[in-house]
C-alpha positions in Angstrom: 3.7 4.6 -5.7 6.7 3.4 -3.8 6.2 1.8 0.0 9.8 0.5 -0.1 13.1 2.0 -1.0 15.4 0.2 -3.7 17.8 -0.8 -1.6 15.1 -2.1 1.5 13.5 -4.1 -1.5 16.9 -5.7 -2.4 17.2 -6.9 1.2 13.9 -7.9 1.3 13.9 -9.8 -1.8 16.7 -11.8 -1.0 15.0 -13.0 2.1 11.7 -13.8 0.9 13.8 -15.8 -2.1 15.8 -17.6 1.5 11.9 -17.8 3.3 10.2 -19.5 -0.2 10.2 -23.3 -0.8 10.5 -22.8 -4.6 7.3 -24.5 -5.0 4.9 -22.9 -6.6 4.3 -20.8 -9.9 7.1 -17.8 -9.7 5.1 -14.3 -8.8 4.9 -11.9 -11.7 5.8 -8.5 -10.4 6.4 -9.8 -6.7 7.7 -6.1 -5.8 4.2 -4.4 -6.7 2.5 -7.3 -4.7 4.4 -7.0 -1.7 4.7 -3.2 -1.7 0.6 -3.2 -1.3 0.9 -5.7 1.3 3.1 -2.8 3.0 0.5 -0.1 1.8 -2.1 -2.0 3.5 -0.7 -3.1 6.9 0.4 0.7 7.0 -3.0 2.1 6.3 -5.0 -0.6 7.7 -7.6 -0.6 5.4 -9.5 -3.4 3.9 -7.5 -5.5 1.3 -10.4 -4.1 -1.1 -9.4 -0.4 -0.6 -5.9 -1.3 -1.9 -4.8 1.0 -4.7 -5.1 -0.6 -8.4 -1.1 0.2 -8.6 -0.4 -2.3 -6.7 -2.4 -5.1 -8.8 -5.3 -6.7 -7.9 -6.2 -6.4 -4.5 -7.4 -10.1 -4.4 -3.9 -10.9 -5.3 -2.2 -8.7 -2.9 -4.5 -10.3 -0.4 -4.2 -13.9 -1.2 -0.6 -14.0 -1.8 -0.2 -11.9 1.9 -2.6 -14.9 3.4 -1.2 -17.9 1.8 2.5 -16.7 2.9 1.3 -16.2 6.4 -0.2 -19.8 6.5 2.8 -21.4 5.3 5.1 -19.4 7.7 7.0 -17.5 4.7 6.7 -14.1 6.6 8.1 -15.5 9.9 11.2 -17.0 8.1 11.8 -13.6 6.0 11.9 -11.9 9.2 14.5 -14.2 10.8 16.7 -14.0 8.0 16.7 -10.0 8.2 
């Protein structure tokens, strides 16, 4: 289940890397994670309704709350 195109990802990714501190354990599968971020913001459902494709929805959600607390979201979007 795909929410963002390869080459949207690319552009994406290289922000987010540009937003990040560096701190921190490195995200296994940060695509999947950030593509049910999407899902959900899309959809607006409740982080628990987000499809098992996309991992863990307490890891979708946590990882979508602890970047928006620590401004990662506002700095990716600057960079784009």
């Amino acid at each position: 289940m795909a929410e963002i195109t390869d080459e949207q990802w690319r552009a994406l990714r290289a922000a987010i890397d540009h937003a990040r501190s560096g701190r921190g354990r490195p995200i296994t599968d940060m695509r999947r994670t950030v593509e049910g971020i999407v899902w959900r913001l899309r959809n607006g459902a409740r982080w628990r309704a987000v499809p098992e494709t996309f991992g863990p929805w307490a890891r979708v959600a946590h990882l979508h709350i602890r970047w928006s607390r620590l401004g990662v979201w506002e700095r990716t979007f600057e960079y784009l």
